[in-house]
C-alpha positions as CSV (number, residue, x, y, z in Angstrom):
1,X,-0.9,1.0,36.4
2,X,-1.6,3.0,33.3
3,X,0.8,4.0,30.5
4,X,1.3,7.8,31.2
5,X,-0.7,9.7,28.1
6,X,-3.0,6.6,26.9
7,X,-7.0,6.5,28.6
8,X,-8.2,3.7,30.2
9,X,-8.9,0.2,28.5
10,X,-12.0,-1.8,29.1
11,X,-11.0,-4.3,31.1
12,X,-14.3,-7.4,30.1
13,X,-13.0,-9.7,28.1
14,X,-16.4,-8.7,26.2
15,X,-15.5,-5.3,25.6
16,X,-15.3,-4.0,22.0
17,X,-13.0,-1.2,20.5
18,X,-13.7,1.4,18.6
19,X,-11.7,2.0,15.8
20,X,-12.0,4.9,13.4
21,X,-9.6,4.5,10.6
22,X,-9.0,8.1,8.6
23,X,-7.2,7.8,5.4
24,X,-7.9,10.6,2.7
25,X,-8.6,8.7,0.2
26,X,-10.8,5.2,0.2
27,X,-12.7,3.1,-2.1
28,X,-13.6,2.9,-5.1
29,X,-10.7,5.3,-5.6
30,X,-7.9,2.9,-6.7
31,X,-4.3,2.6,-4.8
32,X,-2.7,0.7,-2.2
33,X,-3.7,2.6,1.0
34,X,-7.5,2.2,-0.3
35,X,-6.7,-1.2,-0.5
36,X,-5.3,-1.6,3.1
37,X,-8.1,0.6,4.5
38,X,-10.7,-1.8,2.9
39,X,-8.7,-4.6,4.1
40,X,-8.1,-2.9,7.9
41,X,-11.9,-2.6,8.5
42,X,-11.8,-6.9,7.5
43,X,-9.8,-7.9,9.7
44,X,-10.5,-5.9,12.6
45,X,-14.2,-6.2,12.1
46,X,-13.5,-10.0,12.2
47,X,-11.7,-9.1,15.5
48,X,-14.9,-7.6,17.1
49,X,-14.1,-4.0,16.9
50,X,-16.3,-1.5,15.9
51,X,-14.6,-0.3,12.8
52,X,-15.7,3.7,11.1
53,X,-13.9,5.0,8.3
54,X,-13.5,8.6,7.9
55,X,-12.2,10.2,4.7
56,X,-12.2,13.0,1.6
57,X,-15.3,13.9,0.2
58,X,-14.5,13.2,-3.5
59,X,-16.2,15.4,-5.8
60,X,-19.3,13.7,-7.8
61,X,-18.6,9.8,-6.6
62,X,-19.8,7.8,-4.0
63,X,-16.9,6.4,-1.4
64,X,-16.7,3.5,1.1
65,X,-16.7,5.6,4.2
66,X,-19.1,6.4,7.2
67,X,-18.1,9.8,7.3
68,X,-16.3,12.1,5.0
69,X,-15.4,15.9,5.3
70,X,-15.2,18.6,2.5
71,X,-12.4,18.6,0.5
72,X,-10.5,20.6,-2.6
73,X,-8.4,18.7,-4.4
74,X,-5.3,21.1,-5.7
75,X,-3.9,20.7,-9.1
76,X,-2.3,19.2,-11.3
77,X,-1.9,15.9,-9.2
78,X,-5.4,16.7,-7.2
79,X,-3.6,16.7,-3.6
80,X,-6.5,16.4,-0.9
81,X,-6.8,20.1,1.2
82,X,-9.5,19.5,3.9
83,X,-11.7,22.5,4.2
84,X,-14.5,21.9,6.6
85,X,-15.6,19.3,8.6
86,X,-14.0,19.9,11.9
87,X,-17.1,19.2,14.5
88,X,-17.3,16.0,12.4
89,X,-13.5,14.8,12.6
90,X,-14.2,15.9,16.8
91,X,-17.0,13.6,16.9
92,X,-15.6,11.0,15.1
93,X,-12.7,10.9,17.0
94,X,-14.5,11.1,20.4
95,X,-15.9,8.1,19.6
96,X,-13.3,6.1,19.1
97,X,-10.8,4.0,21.5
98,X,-7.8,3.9,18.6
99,X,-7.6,5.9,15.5
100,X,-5.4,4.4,12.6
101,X,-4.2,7.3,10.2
102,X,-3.0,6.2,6.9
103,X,-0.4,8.6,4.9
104,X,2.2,11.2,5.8
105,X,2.0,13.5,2.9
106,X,-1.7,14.4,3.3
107,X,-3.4,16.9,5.7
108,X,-6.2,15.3,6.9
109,X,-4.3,12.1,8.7
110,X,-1.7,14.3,10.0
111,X,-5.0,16.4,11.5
112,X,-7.0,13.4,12.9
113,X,-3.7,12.5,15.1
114,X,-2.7,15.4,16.5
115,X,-6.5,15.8,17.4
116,X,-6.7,12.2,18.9
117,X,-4.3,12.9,20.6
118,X,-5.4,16.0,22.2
119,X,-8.5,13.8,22.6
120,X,-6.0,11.5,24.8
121,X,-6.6,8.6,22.1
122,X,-4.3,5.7,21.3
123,X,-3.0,6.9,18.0
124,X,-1.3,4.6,15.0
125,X,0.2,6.5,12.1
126,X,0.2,4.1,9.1
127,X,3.3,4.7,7.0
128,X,2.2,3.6,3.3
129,X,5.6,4.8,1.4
130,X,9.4,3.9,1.7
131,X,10.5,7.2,2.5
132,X,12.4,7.3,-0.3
133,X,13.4,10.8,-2.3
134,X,10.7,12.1,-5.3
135,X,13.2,11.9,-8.7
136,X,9.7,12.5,-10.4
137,X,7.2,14.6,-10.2
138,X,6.3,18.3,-9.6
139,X,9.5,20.0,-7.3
140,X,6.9,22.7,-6.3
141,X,4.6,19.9,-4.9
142,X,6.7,17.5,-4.3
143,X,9.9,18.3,-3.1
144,X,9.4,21.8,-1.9
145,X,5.7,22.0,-0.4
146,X,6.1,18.3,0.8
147,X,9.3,19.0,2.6
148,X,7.9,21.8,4.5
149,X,4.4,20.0,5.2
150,X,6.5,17.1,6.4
151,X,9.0,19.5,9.0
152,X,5.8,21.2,9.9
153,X,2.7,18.6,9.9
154,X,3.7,15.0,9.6
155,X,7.0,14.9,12.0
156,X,4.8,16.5,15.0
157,X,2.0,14.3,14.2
158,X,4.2,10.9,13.8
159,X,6.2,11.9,17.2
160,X,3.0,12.2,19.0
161,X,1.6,8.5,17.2
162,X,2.5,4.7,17.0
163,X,4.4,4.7,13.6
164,X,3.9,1.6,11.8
165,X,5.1,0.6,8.7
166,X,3.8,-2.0,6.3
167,X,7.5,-2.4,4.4
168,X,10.4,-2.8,5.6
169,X,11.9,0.1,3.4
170,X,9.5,2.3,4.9
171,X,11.2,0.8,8.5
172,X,14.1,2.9,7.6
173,X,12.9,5.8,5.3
174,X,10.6,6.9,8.6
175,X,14.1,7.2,10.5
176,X,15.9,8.8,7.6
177,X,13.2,11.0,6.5
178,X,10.8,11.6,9.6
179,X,13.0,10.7,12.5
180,X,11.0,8.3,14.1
181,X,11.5,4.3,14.8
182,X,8.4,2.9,12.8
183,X,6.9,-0.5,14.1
184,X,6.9,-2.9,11.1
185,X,4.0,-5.1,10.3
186,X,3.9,-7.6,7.4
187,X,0.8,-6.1,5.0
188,X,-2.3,-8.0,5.9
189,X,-3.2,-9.7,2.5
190,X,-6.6,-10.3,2.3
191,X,-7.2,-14.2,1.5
192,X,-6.2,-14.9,-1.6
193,X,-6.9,-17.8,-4.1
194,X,-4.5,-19.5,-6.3
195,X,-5.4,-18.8,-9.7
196,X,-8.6,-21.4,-10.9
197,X,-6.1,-23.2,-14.1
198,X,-2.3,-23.0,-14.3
199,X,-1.8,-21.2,-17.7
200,X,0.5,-22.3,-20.1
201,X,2.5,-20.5,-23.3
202,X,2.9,-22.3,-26.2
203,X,6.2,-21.2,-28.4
204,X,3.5,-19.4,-31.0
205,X,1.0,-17.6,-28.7
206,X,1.9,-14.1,-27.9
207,X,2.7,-13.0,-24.7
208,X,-0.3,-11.3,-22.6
209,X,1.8,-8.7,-20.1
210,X,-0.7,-6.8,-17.4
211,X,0.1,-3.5,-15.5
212,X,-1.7,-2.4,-12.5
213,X,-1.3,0.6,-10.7
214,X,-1.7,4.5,-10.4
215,X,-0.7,6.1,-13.5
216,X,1.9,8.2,-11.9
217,X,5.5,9.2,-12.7
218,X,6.7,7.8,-9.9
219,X,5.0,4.4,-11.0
220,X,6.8,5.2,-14.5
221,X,3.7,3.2,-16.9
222,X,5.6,4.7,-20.0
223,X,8.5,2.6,-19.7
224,X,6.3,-0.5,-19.6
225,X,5.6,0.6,-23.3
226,X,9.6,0.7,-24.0
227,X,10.0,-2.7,-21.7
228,X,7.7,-4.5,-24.2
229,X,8.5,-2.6,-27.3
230,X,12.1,-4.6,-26.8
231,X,10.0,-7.8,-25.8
232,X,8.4,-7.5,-29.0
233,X,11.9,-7.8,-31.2
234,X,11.3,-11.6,-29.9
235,X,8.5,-12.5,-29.9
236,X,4.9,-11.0,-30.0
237,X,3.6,-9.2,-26.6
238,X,0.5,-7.3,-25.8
239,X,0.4,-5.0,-22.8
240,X,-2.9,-3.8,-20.5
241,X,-2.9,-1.0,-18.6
242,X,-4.9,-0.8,-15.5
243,X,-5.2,2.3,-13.3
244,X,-6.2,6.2,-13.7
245,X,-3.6,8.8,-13.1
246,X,-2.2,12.4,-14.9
247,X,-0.5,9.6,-17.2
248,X,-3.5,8.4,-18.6
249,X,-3.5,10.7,-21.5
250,X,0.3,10.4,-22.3
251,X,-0.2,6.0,-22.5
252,X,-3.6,6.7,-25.0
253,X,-1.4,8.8,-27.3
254,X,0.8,6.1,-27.2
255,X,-1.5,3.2,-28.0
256,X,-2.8,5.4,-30.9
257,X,0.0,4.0,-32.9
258,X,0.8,0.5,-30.7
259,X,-2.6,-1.9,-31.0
260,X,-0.8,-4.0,-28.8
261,X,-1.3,-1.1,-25.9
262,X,-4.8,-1.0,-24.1
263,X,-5.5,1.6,-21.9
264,X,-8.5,-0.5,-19.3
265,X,-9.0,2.3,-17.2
266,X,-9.7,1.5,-13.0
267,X,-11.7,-1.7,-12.3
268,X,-12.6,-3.4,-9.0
269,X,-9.7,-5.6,-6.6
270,X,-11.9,-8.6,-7.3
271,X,-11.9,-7.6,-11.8
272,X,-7.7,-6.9,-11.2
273,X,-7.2,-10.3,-9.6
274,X,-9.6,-11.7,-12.6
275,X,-7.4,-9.5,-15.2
276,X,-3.9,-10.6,-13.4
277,X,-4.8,-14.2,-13.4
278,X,-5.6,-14.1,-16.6
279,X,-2.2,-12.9,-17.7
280,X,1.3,-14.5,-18.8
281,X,3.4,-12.3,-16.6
282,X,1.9,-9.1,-14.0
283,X,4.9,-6.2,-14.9
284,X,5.6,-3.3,-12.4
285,X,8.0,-0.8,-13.6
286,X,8.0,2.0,-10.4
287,X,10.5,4.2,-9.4
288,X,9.9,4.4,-6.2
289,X,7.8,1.9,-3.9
290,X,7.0,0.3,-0.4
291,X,5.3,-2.7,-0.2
292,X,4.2,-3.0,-3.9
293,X,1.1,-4.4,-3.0
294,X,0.1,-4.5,-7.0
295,X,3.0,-7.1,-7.5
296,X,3.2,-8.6,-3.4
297,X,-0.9,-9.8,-4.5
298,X,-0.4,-11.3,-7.8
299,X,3.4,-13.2,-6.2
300,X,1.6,-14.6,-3.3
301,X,-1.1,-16.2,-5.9
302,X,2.1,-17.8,-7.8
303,X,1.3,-15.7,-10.7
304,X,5.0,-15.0,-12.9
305,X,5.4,-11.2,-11.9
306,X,8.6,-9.1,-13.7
307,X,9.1,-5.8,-11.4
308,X,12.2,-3.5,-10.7
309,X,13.6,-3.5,-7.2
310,X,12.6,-0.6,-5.3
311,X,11.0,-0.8,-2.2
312,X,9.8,-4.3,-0.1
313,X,9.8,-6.2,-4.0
314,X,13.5,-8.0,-3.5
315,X,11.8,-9.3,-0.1
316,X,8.6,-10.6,-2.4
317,X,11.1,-13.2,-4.1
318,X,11.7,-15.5,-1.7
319,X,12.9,-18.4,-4.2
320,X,16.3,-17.8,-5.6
321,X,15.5,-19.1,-8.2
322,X,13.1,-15.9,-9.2
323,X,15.4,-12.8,-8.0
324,X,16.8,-12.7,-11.8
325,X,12.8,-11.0,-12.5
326,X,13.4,-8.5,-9.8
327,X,15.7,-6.0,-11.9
328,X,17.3,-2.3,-11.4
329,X,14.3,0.6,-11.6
330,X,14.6,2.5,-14.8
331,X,16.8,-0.6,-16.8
332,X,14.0,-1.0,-20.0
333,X,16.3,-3.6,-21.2
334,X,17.3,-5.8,-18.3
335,X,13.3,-6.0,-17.8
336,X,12.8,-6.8,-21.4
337,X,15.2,-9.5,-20.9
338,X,13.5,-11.5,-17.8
339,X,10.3,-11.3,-19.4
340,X,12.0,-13.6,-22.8
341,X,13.9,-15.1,-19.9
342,X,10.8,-16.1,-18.1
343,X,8.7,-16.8,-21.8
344,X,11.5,-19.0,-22.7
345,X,10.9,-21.9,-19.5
346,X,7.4,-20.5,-18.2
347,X,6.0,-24.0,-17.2
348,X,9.1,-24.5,-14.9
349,X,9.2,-20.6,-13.6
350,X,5.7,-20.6,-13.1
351,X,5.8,-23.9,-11.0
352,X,8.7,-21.7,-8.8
353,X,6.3,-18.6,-8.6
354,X,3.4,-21.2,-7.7
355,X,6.2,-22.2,-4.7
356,X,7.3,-18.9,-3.8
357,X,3.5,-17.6,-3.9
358,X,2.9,-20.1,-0.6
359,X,5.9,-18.8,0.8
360,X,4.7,-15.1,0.8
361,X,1.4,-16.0,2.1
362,X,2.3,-17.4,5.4
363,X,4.7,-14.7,6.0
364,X,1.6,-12.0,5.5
365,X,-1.1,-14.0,7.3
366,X,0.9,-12.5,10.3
367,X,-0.1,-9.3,9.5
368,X,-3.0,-9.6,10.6
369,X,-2.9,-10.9,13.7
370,X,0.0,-8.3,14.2
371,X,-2.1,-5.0,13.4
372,X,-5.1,-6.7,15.7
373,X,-2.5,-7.1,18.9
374,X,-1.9,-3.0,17.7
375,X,-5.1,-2.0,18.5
376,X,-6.5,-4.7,20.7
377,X,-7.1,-3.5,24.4
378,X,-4.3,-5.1,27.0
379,X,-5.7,-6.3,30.5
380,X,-4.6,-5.5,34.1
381,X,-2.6,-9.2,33.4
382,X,-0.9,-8.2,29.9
383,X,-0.3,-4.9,31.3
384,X,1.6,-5.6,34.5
385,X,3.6,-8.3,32.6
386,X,4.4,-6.9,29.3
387,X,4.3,-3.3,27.9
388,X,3.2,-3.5,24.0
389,X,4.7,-2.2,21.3
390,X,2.3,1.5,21.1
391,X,3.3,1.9,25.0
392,X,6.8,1.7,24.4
393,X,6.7,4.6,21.7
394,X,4.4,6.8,23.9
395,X,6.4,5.9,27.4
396,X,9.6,6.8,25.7
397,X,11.0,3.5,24.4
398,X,12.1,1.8,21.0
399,X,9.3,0.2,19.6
400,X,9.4,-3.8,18.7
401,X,10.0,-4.3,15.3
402,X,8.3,-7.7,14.0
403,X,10.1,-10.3,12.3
């Protein structure tokens, strides 16, 4: 019997599905849905699906996608506004058996699955934040044009999709801000290495602090410059930015007077894991998170990582022993403090991150055998036994949410 609203599954074993994955932004642009995009197309590719990626047509740079549609980028925080394209996104669609949408707050995603649905496609709506409310930021953008996009555009799009989200915040923010029961799947890390040499810090060598991530106010970089100006009463710190954001010019100002601030500028995934490896501690200082992939990467490696507690990062310290590094967002001090904490017995903590790092990885290595059984076609067998968890949401019932 098929699920009312869903078209027909190949029922070979043999068969292959095709998956288009839309997300406005992709690689080389630098962020955490890029990131699981690039990560998607692994594993699913390693599934035997067909994997296309459609996405923003950035202006001057080559992306990682097989198709991409015109695009203006609006100021000042360059939001993507689709302007063309539309036989393409048909097409692309047509082709496809499942269509994975990453992002609420953009047009195009929102776009792609109320056409796939029209198309009578399954339809998974990738929920990449925590659903949390903007402190930061524009109130034009943010909190007045986003609120009306989401009534508008994302809610009718998400009703008519598979919600899934990769935190568990974002588990509840899609109830409290969308309305919708989300599916939650553990974020598929990619496989990770432990770092090549365990790094030690003797009493007299300063301290080498790494930040990662989109230089954002909602990622708050400029409190890692007051976080380690306190450090620095202690001891001697350095601090290295990585990312590219509307902050980039604010933190170079900064390190005009501070040589122990280095703006890096965006680099690779496989240069970050190089750059955070490399480092005594990885810092995150956000406001406002999900699954805080640029600290959940560097933890599951073992490497010492000091972040505030927003989103899925109390979750990413499983040890007891480590919670004291996860501190209140916005608290310069208390973060100043577990970095000296952490300096002051780092062989022993970073034998507990090594721990808690192994910890993390075999809760995530789910994740990707959970967003495969997502998309993967059911048989006649599976179907008349068991209804998964996309059938549920589109047949009218609460969707199962994974351990």
């Amino acid at each position: 019997m098929e699920t009312p609203g869903l078209p027909s599954s190949p029922n070979d074993a043999g068969a292959r599905t095709n998956v288009l994955l839309v997300s406005s932004f992709v690689l080389p642009h630098t962020g955490g849905v890029e990131q699981f995009v690039d990560t998607a197309k692994e594993v699913l590719s390693a599934r035997r699906c067909r994997v296309r990626v459609l996405a923003c047509r950035l202006p001057g740079g080559s992306v990682d996608a097989d198709a991409l549609v015109p695009t203006w980028f609006l100021p000042p925080g360059g939001w993507p506004l689709p302007v063309g394209g539309w036989r393409r996104l048909w097409r692309e669609i047509g082709k496809a058996d499942v269509v994975i949408v990453n992002g609420a707050r953009h047009l195009l995603p929102a776009l792609a699955a109320l056409v796939a649905r029209l198309r009578r496609k399954r339809v998974l709506f990738v929920l990449h934040g925590s659903g949390a409310p903007f402190t930061k930021g524009s109130f034009f953008y943010h909190r007045l044009l986003g609120s009306v996009f989401e009534w508008l555009v994302a809610r009718p799009a998400l009703r008519l999709s598979l919600p899934v989200s990769l935190s568990r915040a974002g588990v509840a923010g899609a109830q409290a801000r969308y309305g919708v029961a989300a599916t939650y799947v553990p974020y598929p890390l990619r496989d990770l290495r432990p770092p090549k040499r365990a790094r030690s810090l003797p009493v007299n060598e300063p301290l080498d602090i790494v930040w990662v991530g989109r230089l954002y106010p909602e990622k708050d970089p400029l409190s890692a410059v007051a976080v380690v100006e306190r450090v620095r009463l202690s001891r001697d710190a350095t601090l290295e930015f990585y990312g590219e954001g509307i902050l980039t010019d604010a933190l170079e100002r900064l390190a005009c007077d501070r040589p122990w601030v280095s703006v890096r500028g965006s680099r690779s995934w496989a240069e970050i894991q190089e750059v955070q490896e490399g480092a005594h501690v990885c810092l995150s200082t956000s406001l406002r998170d999900a699954t805080q992939i640029g600290i959940l990467e560097p933890l599951s490696r073992g490497i010492p990582v000091v972040s505030t507690g927003v989103g899925d990062a109390p979750r990413h310290y499983v040890t007891p022993a480590l919670r004291s590094f996860c501190v209140e967002p916005g608290d310069v001090d208390a973060a100043a403090a577990a970095i000296l904490e952490l300096a002051s017995a780092y062989d022993r903590y970073r034998d507990e991150f090594a721990a808690n790092g192994r910890l993390l990885q075999a809760r995530h290595r789910r994740g990707r055998a959970y967003l495969a059984s997502l998309v993967e076609p059911a048989t006649p067998s599976r179907r008349s036994s068991s209804i998964r968890p996309a059938d549920r949401l589109l047949t009218g019932n609460q969707p199962t949410h994974v351990p």
